[in-house]
N, C-alpha and C positions, 0 to 999 in steps of 0.2 A: 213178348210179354214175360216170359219164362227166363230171361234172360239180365228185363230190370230189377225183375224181383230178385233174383239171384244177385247183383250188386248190391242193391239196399239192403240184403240180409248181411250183407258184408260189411256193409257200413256202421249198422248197430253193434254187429258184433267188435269190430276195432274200437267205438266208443264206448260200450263197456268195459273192455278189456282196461283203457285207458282213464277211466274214470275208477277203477276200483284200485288205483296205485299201482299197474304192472308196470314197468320201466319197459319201453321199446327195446326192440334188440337194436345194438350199435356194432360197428364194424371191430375186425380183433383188432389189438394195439400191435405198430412195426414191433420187427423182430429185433431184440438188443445184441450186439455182436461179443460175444464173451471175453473179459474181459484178461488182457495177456499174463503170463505166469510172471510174478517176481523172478528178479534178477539174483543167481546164485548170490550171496555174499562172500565178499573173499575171507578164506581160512587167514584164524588170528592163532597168536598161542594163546597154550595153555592156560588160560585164568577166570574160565568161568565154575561154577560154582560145582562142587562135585558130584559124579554119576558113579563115583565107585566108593565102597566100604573105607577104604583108603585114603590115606591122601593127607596134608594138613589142614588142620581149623585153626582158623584165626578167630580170637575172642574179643572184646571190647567192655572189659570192667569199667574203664574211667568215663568222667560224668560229662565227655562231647565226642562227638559223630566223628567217626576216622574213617578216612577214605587209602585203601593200601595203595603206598605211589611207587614204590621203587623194594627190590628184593636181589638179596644174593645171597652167593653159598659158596663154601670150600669145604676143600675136604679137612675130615681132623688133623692129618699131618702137615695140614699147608700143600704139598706135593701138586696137585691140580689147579693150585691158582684162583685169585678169585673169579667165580662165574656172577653172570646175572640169570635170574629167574626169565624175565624176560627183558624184551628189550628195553633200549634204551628212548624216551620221547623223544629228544632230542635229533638220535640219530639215525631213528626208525619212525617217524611219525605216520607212517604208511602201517606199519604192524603196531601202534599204541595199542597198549590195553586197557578194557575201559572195568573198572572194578566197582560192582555196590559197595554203597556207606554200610556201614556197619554202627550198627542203630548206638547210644549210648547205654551205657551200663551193664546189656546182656545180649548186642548184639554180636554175631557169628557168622563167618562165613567158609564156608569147606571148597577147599581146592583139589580138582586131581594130582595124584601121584606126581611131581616132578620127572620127566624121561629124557629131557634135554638141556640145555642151557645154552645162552647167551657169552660172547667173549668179552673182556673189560672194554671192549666199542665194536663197531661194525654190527652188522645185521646176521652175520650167518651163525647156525646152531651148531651145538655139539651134541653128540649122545651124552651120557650121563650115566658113567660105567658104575657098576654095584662096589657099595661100599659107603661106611660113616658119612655124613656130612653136618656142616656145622651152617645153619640156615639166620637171617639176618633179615627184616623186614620191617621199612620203614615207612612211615605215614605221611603224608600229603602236608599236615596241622604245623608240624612242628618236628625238624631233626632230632629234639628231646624224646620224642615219643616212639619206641619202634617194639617190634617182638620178635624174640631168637627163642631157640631151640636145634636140637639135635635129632637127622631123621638116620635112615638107614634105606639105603635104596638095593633091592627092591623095597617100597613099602607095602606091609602087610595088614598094618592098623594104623588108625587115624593118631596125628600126633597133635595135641592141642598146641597152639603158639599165644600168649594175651600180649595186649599192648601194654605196655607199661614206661612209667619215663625215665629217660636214663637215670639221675640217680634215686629211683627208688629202689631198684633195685642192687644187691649187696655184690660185688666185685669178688668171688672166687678165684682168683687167680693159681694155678699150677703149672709146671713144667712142661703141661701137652700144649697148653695156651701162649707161653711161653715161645717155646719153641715154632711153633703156629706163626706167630707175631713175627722171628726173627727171618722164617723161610719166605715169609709173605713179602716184607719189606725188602729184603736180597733180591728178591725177583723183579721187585717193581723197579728197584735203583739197574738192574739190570736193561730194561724193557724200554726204561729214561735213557739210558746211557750214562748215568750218574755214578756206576761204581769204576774207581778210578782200577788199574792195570794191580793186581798184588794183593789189592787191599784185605784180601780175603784167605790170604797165605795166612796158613797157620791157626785158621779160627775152625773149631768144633760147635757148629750152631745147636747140634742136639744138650749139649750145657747149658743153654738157654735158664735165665731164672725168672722170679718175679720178684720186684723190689716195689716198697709202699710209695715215696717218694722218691722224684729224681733229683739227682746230686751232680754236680759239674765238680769233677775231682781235678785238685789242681795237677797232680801226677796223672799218665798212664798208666792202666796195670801190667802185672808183671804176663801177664797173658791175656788173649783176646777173649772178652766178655760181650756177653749180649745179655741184655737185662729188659724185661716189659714192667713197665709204670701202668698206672690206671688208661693212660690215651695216649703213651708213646713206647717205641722200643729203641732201644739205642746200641750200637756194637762197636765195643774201643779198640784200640790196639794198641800194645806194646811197642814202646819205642824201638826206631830202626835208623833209620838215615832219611830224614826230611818223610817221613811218612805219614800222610794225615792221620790224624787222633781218635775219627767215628764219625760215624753214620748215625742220624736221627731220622726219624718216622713218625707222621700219625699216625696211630692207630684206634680202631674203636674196640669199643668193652668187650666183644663178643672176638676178638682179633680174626674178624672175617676179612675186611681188607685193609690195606696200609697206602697211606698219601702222604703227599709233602715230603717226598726225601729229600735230604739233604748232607752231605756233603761236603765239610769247609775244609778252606785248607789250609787251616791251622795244624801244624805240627808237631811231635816230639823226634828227638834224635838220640843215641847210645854213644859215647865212648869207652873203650877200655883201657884206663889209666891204673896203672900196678896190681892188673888182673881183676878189677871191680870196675861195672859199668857205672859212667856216671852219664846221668839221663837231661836232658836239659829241653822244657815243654813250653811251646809257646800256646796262648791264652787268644781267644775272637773279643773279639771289643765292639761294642757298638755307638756306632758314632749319627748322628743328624742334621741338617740342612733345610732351610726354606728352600720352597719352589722360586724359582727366578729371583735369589738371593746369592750371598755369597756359600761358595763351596765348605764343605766340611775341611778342616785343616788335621791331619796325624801327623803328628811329630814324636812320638817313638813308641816303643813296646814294651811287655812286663813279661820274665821269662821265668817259670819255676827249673829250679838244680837240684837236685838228689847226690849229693857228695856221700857216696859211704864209706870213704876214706877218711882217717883220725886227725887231717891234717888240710889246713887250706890251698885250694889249688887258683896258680892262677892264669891269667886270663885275656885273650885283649879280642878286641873289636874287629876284625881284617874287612867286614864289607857289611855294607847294608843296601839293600834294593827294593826299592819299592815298584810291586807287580800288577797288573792291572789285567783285565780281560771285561771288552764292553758286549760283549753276546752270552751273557750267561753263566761261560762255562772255569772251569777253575782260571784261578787270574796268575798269569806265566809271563807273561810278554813283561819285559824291566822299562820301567816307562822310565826309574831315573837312580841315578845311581847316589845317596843320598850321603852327604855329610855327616859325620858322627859330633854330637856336639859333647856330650857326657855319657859317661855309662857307672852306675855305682852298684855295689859294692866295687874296693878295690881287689879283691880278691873272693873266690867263692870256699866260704865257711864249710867245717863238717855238717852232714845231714842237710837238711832241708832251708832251704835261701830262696831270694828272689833276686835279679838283678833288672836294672831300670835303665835302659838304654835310650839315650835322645839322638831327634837328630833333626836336620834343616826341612819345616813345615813343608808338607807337601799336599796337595787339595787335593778333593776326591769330590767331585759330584755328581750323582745319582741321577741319571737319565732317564734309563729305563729298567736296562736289567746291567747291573755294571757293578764288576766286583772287585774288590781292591786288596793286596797283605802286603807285608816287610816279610823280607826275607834277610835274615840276621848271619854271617857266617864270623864262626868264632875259631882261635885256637886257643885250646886247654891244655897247657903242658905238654905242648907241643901238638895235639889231636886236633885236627880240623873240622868243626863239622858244622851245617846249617839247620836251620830253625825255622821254622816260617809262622808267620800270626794274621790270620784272615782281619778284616776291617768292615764288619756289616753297616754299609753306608743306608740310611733311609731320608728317603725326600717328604716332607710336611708340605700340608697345606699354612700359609700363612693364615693368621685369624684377620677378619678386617670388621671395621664400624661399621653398624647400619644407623 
């Protein structure tokens, strides 16, 4: 009896429990197995946003969103070459760097201290020894748009850089820049293979100038010059004996780094007739051609003379050759040895002349990379000497009806 009553007490007591809203006890929930640690990320360079006092800041005055895409630096003397900041997309897409917008009108973004750099390609870094450098950083939007500046490495304070577009701002040109320009470009014709054997006999690159516009002088000067334009630098040379005329270059405003050398081999030459050199300069020409039409045709050249003798000298025609080279590089190879049909004057004037030499058409057409000159060899009073006149062939698109 003691035993039913003691269930039934049990029984009310669970349906009060349950009737005044206590939730039954339920069993615990399975245990959750913790979840695994992220995977390192792999080290990138240098480009995220700064942790030291130091460093450069990039600004963003102008009224759309810039994304920094691309950076470089040389030193102020040119000497080091251009660097990259970092690497290149292209040919590092494993180490790309991935950079915030920089909001319009007032956004900023601060970079650590520069400690290494990148070489003109490949992936591997260099230190980044102490010392000036002249910094160059362009945007994502538009090659117009980019921000320079000059740091000092170590750096010790932040150096602001703003974006601005090329030409708002004003072109200072001086002699460091200058010079900058002419080492930059030497190097790169170097690193191409583009500077011919000599060419660089006799030239003092720290004379270096800045000139407003460029000017294609129909003489050589009396000495090797190198001169930087707003987006080019160019280095001549005084005639010698069939010795090309200059080396051109892009260059940009900030003369961080130089592209497009070139190279023609177009000529000047010197003789010494009654102890005064008489200089005789051949001139590049540019000629055209349809695609899958007929070839371009050259049938002669225009040579400038420097007679500083009070008396006319004269002249005759001994050889003309026309030179070709279908891989690029200067054009050497005589593909034909060309008939003379006229040449006027009959004689070369005091001072400053031209003479117009013809001769039996010869075609040149523009494949790929294919370079064409005459090579003009003359005797002056008895002085032997040759001339050469590059021929820049370019291949068009033909227009067609739709």
């Amino acid at each position: 009896m003691a035993d039913v009553e003691m269930g039934l007490r049990s029984t009310v007591v669970a349906f009060v429990l349950l009737g005044a809203g206590c939730p039954a006890p339920t069993a615990a929930p399975p245990a959750v197995p913790p979840s695994p640690e992220p995977a390192a990320a792999k080290p990138r360079p240098t480009a995220a946003p700064s942790t030291t006092a130091a460093g450069i800041v990039l600004f963003n005055p102008t009224d759309r969103e810039i994304t920094p895409y691309r950076g470089y630096l040389v030193s102020v003397d040119g000497s080091s070459g251009t660097r990259q900041l970092w690497p290149a997309r292209r040919e590092c897409p494993d180490d790309e760097v991935k950079f915030p917008a920089l909001a319009a009108h007032d956004g900023r973004l601060a970079l650590d201290p520069p400690i290494e750099t990148f070489g003109p390609s490949g992936c591997e870094t260099t230190p980044l020894p102490p010392g000036e450098y002249v910094v160059r950083i362009e945007s994502g939007a538009t090659s117009d748009l980019r921000a320079a500046g000059t740091i000092t490495i170590p750096m010790t304070e932040p150096v602001e850089m703003a974006f601005e577009y090329l030409y708002d701002a004003p072109w200072p040109c001086d002699p460091t820049r200058a010079r900058r320009a002419a080492t930059l470009a030497v190097e790169t014709a170097k690193r191409e293979k583009r500077l011919p054997d000599g060419f660089l006999d006799g030239c003092d690159l720290s004379t270096a100038q800045c000139v407003p516009t460029p000017e294609e002088a129909p003489m050589p000067p009396e000495r090797c010059t190198a001169t930087l334009g707003e987006m080019w630098l160019r280095i001549e040379r005084p005639a010698g004996q069939d010795v090309p005329r200059r080396l051109t270059a892009i260059v940009d405003r900030q003369a961080v780094y130089a592209r497009m050398i070139d190279v023609d081999r177009t000529s000047a030459s010197m003789a010494r007739i009654d102890g005064k050199k008489v200089v005789v300069a051949g001139h590049t020409t540019q000629v055209m051609h349809e695609h899958g039409g007929d070839a371009a045709t050259i049938a002669g050249v225009r040579l400038s003379v420097d007679n500083p003798l009070p008396r006319a000298l004269s002249y005759r025609v001994e050889r003309v050759e026309f030179l070709v080279d279908y891989g690029c590089g200067v054009p050497k190879e005589v593909r034909a040895t060309a008939k003379v049909t006229s040449s006027e004057p009959a004689k070369i004037e005091p001072g400053r002349s031209e003479l117009f030499i013809s001769y039996d058409a010869q075609e040149a057409y523009q494949g790929a990379c294919d370079r064409f000159a005459t090579r003009v060899t003359l005797a002056i009073e008895g002085k032997t000497i040759a001339v050469t006149s590059e021929h820049q062939v370019t291949r068009i698109e033909p227009m067609h009806e739709f």
